[in-house]
C-alpha positions as CSV (number, residue, x, y, z in Angstrom):
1,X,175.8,173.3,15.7
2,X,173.1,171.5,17.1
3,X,171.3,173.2,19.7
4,X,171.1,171.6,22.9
5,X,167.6,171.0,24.7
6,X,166.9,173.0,28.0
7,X,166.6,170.8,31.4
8,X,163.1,169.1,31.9
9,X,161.9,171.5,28.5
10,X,159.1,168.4,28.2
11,X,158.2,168.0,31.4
12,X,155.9,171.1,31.7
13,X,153.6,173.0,29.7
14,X,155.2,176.2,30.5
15,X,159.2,174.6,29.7
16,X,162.5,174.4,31.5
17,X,162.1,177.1,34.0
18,X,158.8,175.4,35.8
19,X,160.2,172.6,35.6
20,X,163.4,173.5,37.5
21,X,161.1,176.1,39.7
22,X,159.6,172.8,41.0
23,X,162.9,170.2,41.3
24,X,164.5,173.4,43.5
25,X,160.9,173.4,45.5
26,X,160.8,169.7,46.7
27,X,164.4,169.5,46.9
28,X,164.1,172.5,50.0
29,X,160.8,170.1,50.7
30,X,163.0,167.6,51.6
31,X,166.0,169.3,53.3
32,X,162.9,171.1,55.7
33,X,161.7,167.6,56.5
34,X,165.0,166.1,57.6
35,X,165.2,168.9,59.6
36,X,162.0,168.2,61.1
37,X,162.7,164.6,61.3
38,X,165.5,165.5,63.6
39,X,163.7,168.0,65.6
40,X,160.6,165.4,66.6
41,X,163.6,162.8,67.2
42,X,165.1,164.8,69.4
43,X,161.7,165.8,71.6
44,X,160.7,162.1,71.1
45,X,164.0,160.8,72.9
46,X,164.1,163.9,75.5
47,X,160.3,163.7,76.6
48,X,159.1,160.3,75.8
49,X,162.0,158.2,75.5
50,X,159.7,154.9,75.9
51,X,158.2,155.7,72.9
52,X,160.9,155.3,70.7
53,X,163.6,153.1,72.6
54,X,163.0,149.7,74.2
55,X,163.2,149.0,77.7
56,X,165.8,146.5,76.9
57,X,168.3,148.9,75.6
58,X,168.7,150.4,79.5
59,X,168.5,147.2,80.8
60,X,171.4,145.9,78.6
61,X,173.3,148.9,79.6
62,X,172.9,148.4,83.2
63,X,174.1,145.0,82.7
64,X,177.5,145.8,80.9
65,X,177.8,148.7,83.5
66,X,177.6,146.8,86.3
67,X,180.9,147.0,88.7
68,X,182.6,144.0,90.5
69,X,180.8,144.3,93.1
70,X,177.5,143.1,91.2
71,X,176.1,146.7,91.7
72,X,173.3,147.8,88.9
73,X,173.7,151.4,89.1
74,X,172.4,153.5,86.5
75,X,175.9,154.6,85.4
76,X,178.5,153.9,83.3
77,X,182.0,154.8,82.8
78,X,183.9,156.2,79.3
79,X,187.4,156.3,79.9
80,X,187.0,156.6,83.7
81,X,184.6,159.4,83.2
82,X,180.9,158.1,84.9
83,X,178.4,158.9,82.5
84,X,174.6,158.5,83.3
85,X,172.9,155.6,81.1
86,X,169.4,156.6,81.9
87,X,166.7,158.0,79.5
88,X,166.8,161.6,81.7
89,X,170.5,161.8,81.2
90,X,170.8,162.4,77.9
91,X,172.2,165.9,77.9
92,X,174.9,165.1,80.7
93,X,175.9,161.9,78.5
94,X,176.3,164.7,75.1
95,X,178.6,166.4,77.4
96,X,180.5,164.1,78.9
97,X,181.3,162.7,75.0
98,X,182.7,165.8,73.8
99,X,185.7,165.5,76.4
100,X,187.1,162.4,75.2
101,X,190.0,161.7,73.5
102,X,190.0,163.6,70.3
103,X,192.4,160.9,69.2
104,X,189.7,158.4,70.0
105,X,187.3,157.0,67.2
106,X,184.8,159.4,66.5
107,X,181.7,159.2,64.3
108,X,182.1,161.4,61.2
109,X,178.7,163.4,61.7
110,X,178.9,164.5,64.9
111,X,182.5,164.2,65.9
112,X,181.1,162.6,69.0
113,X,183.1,159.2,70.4
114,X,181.3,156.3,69.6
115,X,183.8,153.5,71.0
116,X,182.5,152.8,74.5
117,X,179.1,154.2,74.6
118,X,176.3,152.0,76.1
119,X,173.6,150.1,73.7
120,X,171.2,153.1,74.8
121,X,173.6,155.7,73.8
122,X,174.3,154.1,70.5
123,X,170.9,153.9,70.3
124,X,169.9,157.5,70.9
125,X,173.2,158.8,69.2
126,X,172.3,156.6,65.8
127,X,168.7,158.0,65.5
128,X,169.1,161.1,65.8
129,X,172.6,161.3,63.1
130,X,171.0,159.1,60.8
131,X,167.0,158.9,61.6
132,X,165.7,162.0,59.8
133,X,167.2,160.9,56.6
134,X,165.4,157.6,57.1
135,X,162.0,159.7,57.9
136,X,162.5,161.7,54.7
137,X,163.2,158.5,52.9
138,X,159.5,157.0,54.4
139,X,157.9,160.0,53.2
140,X,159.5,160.2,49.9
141,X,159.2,156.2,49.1
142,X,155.1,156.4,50.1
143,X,154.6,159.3,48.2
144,X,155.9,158.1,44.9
145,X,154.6,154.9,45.1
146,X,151.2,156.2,45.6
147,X,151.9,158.2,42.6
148,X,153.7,155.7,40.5
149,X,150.2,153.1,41.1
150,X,148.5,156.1,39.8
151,X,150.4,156.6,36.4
152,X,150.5,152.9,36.0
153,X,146.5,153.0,35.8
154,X,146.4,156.5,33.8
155,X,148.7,155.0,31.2
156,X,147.6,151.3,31.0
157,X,145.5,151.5,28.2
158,X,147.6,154.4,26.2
159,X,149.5,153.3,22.7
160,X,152.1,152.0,22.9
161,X,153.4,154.9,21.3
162,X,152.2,157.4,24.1
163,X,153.7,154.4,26.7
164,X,157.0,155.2,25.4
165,X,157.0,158.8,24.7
166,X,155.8,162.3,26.0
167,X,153.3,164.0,23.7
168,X,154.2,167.4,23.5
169,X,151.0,168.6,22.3
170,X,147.1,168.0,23.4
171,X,144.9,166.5,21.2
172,X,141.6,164.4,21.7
173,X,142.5,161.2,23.3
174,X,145.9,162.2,24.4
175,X,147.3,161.2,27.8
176,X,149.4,164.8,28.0
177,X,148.0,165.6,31.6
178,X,149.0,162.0,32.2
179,X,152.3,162.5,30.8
180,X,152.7,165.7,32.9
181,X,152.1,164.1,36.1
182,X,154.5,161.3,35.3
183,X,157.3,164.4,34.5
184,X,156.2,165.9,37.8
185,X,156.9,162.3,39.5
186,X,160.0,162.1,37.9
187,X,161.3,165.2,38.7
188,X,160.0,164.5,42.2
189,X,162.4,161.9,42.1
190,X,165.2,163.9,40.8
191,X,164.8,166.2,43.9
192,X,165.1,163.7,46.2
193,X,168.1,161.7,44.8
194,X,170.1,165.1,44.8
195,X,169.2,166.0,48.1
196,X,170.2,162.2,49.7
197,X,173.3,162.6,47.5
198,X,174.1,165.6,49.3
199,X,173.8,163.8,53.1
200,X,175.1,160.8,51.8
201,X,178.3,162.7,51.4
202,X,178.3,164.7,54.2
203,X,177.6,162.1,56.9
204,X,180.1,159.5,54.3
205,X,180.2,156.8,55.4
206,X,177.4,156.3,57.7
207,X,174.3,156.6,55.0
208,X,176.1,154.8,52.5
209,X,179.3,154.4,50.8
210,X,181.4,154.9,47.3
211,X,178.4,152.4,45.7
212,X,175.4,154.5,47.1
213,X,177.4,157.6,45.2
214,X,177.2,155.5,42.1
215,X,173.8,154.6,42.5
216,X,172.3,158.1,42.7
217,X,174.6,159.2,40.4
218,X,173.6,157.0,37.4
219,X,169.6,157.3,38.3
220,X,169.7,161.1,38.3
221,X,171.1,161.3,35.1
222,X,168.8,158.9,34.1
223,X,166.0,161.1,35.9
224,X,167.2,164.3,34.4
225,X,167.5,162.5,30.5
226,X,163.7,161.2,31.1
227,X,162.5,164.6,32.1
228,X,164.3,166.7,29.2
229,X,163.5,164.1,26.5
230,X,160.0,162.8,27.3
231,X,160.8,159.5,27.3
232,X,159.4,156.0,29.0
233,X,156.8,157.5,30.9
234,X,155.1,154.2,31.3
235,X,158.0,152.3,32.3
236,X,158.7,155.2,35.0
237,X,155.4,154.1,36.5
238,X,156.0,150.9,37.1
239,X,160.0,151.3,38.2
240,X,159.0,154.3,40.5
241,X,156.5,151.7,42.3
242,X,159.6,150.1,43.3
243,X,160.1,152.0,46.0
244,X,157.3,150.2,47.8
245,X,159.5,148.2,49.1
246,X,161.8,151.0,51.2
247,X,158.9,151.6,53.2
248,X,159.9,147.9,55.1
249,X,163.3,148.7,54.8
250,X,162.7,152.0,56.8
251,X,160.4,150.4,59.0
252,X,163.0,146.8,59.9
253,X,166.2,150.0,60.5
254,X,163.9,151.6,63.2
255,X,163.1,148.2,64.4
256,X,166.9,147.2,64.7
257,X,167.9,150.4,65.8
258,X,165.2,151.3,68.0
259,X,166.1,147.8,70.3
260,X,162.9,145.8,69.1
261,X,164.5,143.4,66.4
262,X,164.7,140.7,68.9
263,X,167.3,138.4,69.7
264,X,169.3,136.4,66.6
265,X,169.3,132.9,66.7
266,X,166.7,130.6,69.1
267,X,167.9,132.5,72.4
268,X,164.6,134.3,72.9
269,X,163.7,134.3,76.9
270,X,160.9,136.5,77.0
271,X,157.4,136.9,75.8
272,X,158.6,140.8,75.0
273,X,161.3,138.8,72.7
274,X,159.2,136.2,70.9
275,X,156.6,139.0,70.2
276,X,159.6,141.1,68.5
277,X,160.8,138.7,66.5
278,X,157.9,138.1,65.2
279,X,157.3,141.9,64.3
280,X,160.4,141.7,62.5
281,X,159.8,138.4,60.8
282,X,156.8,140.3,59.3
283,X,158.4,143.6,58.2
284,X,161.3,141.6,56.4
285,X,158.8,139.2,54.6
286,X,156.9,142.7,53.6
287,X,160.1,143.8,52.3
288,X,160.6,140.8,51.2
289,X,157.4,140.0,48.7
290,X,157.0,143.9,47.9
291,X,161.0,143.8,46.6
292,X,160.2,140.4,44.0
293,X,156.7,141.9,43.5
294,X,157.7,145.5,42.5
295,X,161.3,145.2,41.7
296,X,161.2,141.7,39.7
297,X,157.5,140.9,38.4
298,X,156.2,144.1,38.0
């Protein structure tokens, strides 16, 4: 009976064990980070809300909270409840929400309702459920692609041979330390795939859906097949510089979500707007020419 090889065995000098020693390491890496993601959301929105929301998201809200009367008080009403709309008001607002209806829609992450909240409570509320995994996911798609530039040069002028597979031995003019540091990418990778996986299903369906599931799915095993076999270590380089373009994609969601996409279509009033849109025009042709660039020449 053929024996079967140990997880990652090639993709460190010392075997399987290192190797899992570091996937476990980053993957805790990553968990600590969303945690901290929240945590600096959370001060951001409570001390500096200005920072991080737009002006026009309080403005909007005193506008759909406005009462017959034309009055623009800085309130709002959920179910008849008045609920503050301001930036200092947060805290009252988090309490005011968990006395609803519990037979009113609620948001699967928090349990908190989501139906008639104000654009600057959505706003607020959306950052801080789904905004540390899109901070982890800045951190993570930099990282690798300043990594995955680095194999692409280390490995450029390797056989074709050596492009293909993992040496498993060092010998003069071999590209094992290259190799290593690809396997350390990869496994890098591996980490963080498992631990979006993991808050992709908790927070279902808000991070993604049944075809997000699939899609980490398939690249882990992929990941985990590279790292135990030693295989395509060039072609890693160049696939793992992909994830150039998620640093756009992260940047246009806080954008959106932040209240400084802009207005759709031509109805843009204010210098504030037109200077917006053209913010977000930029970041989506980034994403843009870095997704045809990374994802369809390279």
């Amino acid at each position: 009976m053929t024996k079967m090889t140990p997880l990652f065995e090639n993709s460190h000098d010392s075997g399987s064990s290192s190797a899992v020693q570091i996937l476990l390491t980053f993957f805790l890496v990553w968990e600590a980070l969303f945690h901290l993601g929240r945590m600096l959301i959370k001060c951001g929105l409570r001390n500096r809300p200005s920072w991080i929301l737009d002006e026009s998201l309080s403005l909007d809200s005193m506008n759909g909270g406005s009462n017959s009367n034309g009055a623009a008080a800085a309130n709002n009403s959920i179910n008849g409840t008045q609920v503050n709309i301001g930036p200092d008001a947060n805290d009252h607002n988090d309490k005011i929400s968990r006395l609803q209806d519990p037979n009113e829609n609620r948001d699967s992450r928090t349990n908190t309702t989501t139906a008639n909240l104000t654009p600057h409570q959505q706003a607020r509320q959306t950052l801080i459920q789904q905004g540390p995994s899109y901070f982890v996911s800045l951190i993570h798609s930099l990282y690798v692609t300043y990594r995955g530039i680095h194999h692409i040069s280390s490995l450029y002028d390797a056989s074709d041979l050596e492009k293909v597979f993992i040496t498993r031995t060092y010998f003069q003019g071999s590209h094992r330390p290259a190799h290593l540091e690809v396997a350390k990418t990869n496994i890098i990778f591996l980490s963080y795939l498992l631990y979006d996986l993991l808050h992709v299903i908790i927070q279902y369906p808000n991070l993604g859906k049944i075809d997000t599931i699939i899609h980490h799915l398939v690249f882990a095993s992929c990941s985990a097949i590279n790292g135990t076999y030693g295989v395509m270590p060039f072609p890693f380089g160049w696939l793992i510089v992909g994830e150039a373009s998620t640093i756009f994609l992260n940047w246009r969601w806080f954008l959106r979500v932040s209240g400084r996409g802009g207005k759709r279509g031509d109805n843009v009033c204010s210098s504030g707007e037109v200077e917006q849109k053209r913010v977000l025009d930029t970041v989506n042709s980034l994403f843009a020419f870095s997704f045809f660039a990374t994802r369809i020449i390279l």
